[in-house]
ROKE-71945 format. One record per residue (C-alpha): residue in three letters; residue number from 0; x, y, z; chain. Coordinates in steps of 0.2 Angstrom, whole numbers, padded with zeros to 4 digits. Example, Ala and Ser with C-alpha at 12.3 -4.5 7.8 and 13.67 -1.06 7.14 Angstrom:
% ROKE-71945
residuo->Ala&num->0&xx->0062&yy->-0022&zz->0039&cadena->A;
residuo->Ser&num->1&xx->0068&yy->-0005&zz->0036&cadena->A;
***
This chain:
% ROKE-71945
residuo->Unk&num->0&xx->-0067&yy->-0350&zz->-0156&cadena->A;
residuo->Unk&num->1&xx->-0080&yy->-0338&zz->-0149&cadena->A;
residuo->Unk&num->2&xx->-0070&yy->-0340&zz->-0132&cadena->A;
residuo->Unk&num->3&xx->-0055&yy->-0334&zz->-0140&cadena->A;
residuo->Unk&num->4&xx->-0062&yy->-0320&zz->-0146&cadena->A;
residuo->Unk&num->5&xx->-0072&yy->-0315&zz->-0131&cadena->A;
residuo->Unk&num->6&xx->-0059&yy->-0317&zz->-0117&cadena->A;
residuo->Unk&num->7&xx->-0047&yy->-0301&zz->-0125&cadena->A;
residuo->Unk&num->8&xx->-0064&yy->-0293&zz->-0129&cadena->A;
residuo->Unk&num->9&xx->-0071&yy->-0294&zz->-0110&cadena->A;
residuo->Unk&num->10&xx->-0051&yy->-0289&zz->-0103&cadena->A;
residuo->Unk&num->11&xx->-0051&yy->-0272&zz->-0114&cadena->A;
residuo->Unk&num->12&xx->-0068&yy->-0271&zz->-0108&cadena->A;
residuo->Unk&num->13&xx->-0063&yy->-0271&zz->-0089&cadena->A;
residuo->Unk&num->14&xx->-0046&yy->-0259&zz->-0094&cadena->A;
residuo->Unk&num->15&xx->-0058&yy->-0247&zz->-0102&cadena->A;
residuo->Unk&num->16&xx->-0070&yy->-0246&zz->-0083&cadena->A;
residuo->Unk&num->17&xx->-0054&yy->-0245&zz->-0074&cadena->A;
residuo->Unk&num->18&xx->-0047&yy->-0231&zz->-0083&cadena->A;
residuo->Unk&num->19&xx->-0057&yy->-0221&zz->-0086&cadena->A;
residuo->Unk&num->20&xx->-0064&yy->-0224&zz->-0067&cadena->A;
residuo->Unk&num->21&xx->-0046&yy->-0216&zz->-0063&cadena->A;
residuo->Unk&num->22&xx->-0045&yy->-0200&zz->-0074&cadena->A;
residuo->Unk&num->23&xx->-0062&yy->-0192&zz->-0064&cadena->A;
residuo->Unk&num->24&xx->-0050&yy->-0192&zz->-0050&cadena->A;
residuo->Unk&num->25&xx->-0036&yy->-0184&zz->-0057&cadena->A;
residuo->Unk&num->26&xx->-0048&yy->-0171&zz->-0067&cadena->A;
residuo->Unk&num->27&xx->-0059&yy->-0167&zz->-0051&cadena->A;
residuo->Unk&num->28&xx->-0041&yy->-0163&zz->-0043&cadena->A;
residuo->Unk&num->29&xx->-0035&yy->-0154&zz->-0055&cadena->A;
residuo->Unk&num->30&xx->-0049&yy->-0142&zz->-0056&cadena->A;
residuo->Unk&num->31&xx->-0049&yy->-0140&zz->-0037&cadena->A;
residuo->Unk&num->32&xx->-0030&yy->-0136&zz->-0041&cadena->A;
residuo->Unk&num->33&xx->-0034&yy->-0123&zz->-0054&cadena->A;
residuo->Unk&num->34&xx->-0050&yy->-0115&zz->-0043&cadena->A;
residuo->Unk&num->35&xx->-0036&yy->-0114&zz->-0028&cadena->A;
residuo->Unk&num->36&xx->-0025&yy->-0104&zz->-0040&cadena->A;
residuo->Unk&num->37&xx->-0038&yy->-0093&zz->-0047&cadena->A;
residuo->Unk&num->38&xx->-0046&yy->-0089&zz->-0029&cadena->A;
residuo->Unk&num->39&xx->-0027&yy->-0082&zz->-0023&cadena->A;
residuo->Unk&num->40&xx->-0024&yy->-0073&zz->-0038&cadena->A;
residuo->Unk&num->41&xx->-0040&yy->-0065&zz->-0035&cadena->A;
residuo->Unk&num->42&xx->-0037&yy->-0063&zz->-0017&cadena->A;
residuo->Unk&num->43&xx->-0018&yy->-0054&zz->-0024&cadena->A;
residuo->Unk&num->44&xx->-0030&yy->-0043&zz->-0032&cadena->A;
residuo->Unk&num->45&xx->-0040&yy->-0036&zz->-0021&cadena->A;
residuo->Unk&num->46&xx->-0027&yy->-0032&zz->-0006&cadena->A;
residuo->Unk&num->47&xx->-0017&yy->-0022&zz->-0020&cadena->A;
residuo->Unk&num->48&xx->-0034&yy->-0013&zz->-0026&cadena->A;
residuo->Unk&num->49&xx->-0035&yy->-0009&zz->-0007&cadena->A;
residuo->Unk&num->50&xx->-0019&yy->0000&zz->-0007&cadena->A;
residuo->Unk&num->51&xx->-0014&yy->0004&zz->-0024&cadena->A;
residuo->Unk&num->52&xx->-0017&yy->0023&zz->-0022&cadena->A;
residuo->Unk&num->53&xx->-0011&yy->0023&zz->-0003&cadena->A;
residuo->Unk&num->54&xx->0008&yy->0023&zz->-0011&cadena->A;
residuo->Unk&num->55&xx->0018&yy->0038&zz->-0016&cadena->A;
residuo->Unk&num->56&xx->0025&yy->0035&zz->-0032&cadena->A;
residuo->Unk&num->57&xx->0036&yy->0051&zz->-0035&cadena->A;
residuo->Unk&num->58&xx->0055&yy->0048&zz->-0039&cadena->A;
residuo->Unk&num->59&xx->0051&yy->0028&zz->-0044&cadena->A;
residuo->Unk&num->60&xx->0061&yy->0019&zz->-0055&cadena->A;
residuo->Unk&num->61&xx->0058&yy->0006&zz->-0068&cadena->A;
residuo->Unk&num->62&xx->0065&yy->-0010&zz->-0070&cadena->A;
residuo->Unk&num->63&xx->0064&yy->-0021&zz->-0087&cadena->A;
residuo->Unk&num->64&xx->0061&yy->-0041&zz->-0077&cadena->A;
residuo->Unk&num->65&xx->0075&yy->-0053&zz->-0087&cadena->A;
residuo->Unk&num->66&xx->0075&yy->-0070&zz->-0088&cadena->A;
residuo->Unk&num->67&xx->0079&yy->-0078&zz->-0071&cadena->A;
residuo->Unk&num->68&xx->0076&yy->-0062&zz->-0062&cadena->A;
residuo->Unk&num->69&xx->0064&yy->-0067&zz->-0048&cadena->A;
residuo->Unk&num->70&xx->0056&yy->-0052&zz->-0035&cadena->A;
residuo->Unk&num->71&xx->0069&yy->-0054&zz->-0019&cadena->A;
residuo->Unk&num->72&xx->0084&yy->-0050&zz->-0029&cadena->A;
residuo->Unk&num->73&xx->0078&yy->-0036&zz->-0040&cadena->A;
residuo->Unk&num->74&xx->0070&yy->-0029&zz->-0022&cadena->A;
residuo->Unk&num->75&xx->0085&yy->-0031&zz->-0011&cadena->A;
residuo->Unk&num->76&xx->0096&yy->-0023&zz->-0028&cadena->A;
residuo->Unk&num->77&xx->0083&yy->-0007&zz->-0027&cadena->A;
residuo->Unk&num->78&xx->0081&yy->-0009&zz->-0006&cadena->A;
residuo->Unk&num->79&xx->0096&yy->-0015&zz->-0001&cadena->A;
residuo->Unk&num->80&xx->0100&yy->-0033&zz->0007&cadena->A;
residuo->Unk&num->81&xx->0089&yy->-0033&zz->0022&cadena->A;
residuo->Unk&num->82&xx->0072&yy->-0026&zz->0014&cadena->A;
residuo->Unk&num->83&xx->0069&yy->-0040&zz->0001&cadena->A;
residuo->Unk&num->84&xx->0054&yy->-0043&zz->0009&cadena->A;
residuo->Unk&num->85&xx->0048&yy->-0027&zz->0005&cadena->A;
residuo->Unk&num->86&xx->0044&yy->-0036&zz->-0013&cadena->A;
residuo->Unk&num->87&xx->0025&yy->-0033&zz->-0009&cadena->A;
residuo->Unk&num->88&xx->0028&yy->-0012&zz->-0013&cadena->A;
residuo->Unk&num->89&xx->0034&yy->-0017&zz->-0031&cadena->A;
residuo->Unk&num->90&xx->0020&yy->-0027&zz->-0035&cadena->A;
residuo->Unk&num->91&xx->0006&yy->-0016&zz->-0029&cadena->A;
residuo->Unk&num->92&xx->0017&yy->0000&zz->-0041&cadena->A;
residuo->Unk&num->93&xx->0018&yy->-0009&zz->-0053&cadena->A;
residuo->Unk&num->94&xx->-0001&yy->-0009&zz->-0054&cadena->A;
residuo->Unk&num->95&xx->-0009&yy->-0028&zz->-0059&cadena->A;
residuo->Unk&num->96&xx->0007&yy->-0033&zz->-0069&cadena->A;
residuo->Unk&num->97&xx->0011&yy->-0044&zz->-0055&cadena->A;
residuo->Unk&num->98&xx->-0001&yy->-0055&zz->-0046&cadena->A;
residuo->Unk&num->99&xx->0011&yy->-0070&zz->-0038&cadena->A;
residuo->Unk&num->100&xx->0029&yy->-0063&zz->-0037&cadena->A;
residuo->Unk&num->101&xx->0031&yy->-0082&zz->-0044&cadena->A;
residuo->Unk&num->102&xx->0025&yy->-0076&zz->-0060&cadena->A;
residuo->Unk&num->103&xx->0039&yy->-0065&zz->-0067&cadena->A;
residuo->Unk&num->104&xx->0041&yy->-0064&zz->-0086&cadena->A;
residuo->Unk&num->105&xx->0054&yy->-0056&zz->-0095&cadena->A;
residuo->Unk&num->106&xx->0049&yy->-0039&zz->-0102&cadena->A;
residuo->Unk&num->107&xx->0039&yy->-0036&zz->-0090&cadena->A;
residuo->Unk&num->108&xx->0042&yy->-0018&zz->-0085&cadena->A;
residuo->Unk&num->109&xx->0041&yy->-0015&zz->-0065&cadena->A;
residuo->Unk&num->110&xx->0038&yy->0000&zz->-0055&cadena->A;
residuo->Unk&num->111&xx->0051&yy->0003&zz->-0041&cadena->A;
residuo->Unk&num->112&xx->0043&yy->0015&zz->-0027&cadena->A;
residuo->Unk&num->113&xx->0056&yy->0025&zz->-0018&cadena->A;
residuo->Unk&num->114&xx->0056&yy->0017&zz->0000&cadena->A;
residuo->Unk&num->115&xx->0063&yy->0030&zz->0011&cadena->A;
residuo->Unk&num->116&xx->0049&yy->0041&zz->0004&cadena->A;
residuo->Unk&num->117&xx->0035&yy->0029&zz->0007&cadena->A;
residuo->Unk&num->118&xx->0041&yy->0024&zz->0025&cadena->A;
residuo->Unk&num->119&xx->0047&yy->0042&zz->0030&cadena->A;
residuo->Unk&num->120&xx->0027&yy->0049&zz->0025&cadena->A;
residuo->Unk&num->121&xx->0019&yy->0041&zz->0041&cadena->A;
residuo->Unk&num->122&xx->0000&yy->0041&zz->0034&cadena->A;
residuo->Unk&num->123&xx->0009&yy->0028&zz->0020&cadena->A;
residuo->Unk&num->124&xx->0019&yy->0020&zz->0031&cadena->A;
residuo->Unk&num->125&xx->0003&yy->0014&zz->0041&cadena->A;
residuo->Unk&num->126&xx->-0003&yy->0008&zz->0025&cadena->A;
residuo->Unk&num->127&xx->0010&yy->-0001&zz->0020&cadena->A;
residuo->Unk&num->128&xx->0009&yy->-0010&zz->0037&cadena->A;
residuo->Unk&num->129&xx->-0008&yy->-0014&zz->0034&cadena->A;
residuo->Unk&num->130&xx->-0004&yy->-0018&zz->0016&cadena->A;
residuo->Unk&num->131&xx->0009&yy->-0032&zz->0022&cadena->A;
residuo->Unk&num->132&xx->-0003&yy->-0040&zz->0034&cadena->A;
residuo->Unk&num->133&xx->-0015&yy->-0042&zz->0022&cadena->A;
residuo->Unk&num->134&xx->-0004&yy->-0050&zz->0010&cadena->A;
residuo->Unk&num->135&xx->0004&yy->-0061&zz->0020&cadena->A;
residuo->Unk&num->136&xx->-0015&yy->-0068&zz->0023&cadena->A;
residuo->Unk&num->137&xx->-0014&yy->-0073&zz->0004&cadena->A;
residuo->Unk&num->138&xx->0002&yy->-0081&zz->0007&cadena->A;
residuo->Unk&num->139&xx->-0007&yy->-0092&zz->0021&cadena->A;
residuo->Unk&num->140&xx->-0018&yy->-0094&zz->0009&cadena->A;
residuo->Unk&num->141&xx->-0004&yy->-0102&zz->-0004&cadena->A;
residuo->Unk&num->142&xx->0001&yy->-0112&zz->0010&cadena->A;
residuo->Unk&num->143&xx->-0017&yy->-0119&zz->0013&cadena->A;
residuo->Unk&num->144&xx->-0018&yy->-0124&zz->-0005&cadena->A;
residuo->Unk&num->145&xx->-0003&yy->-0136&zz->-0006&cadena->A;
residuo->Unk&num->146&xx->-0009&yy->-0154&zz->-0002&cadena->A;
residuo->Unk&num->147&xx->-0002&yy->-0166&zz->0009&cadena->A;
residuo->Unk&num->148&xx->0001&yy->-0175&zz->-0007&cadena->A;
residuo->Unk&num->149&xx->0012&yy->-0160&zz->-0014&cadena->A;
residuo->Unk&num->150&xx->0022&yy->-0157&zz->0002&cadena->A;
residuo->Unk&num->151&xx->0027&yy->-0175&zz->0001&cadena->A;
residuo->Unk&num->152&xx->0036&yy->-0170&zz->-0016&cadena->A;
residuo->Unk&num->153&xx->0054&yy->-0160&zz->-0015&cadena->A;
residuo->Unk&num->154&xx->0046&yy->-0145&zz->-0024&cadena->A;
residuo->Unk&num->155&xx->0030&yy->-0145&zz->-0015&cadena->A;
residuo->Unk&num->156&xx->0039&yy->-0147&zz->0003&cadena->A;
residuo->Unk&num->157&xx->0051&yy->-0134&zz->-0004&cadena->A;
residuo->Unk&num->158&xx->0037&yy->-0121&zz->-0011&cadena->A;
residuo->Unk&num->159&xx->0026&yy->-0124&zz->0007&cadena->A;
residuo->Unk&num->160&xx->0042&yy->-0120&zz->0016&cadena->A;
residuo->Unk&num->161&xx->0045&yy->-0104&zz->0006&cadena->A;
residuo->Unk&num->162&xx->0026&yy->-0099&zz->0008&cadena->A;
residuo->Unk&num->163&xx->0024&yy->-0100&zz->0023&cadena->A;
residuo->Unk&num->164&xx->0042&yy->-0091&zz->0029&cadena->A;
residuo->Unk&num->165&xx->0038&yy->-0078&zz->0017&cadena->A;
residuo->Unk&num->166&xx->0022&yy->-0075&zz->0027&cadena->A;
residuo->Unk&num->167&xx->0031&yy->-0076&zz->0043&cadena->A;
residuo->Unk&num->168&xx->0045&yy->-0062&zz->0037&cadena->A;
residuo->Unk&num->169&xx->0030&yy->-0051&zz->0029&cadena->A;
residuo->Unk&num->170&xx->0022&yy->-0052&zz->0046&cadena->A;
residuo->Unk&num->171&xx->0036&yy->-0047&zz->0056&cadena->A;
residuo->Unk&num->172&xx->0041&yy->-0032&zz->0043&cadena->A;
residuo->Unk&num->173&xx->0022&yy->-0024&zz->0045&cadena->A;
residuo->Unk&num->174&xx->0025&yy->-0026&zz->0066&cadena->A;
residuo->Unk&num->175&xx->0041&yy->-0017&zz->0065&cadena->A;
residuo->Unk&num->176&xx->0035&yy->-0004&zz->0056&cadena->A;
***
């Protein structure tokens, strides 16, 4: 009788150490996850507090984010089609409302810097070449912080790829400037 009752005892026993061996893993990863986040958000912030004041913001716009907006299209709708990778300039206006262009919310009120007039002053215009390198060594930085694990997944492989050409693109927009 005493075997019947200590066999399901000693199995729940040896469920319990397995299990919770497991979740010490997953926790561990997700921290590392969420200090990866925090250190680009803080890496965001510190480019745009380089440059925040180096931008002319006379004649700017404002635009009210709605839901599915996300930065591109509401740059290339200000910008034009070929200068969507000039998102960059909207987030550093619009002061620390945006950190990640990812992170769009509706409500949220954007600054739209004219362009012409930042790009035609040349002091600025160095800036904002600076101010493009620099943030497309967070975007590296984004790309770093996807596992192998992640990539192997459709929207980890599809986030990587988009990280890293958007580094790429904001590289080549600060050389031609």
């Amino acid at each position: 009788m005493k075997r019947v009752f200590l066999v399901p005892i000693i199995l729940l026993m040896i469920f319990s150490v397995l299990s919770c061996a497991s979740k010490p893993e997953t926790v561990q990863k997700d921290a590392q996850k969420e200090s990866q986040e925090e250190d680009i958000s803080i890496a965001f912030k510190k480019v745009y507090n380089m440059y925040r004041s180096d931008i002319i913001l006379d004649d700017a716009q404002t635009y009210t984010v709605v839901k599915g907006d996300f930065l591109a299209a509401i740059t290339r709708k200000y910008y034009g089609n070929g200068n969507g990778y000039f998102f960059p300039l909207i987030m550093l206006a619009s002061g620390e409302k945006i950190l990640d262009p990812e992170l769009l919310e509706p409500g949220m009120k954007l600054t739209i810097p004219d362009l012409d007039k930042n790009l035609g002053n040349p002091t600025t215009r160095k800036k904002i070449k600076s101010f493009l390198r620099d943030i497309s060594d967070v975007y590296e930085q984004k790309t770093r912080a996807i596992t192998d694990e992640e990539k192997e997944t459709p929207r980890g492989k599809i986030r990587y790829n988009e990280d890293n050409r958007t580094r790429e693109r904001l590289i080549e927009l600060s050389n031609s400037l």
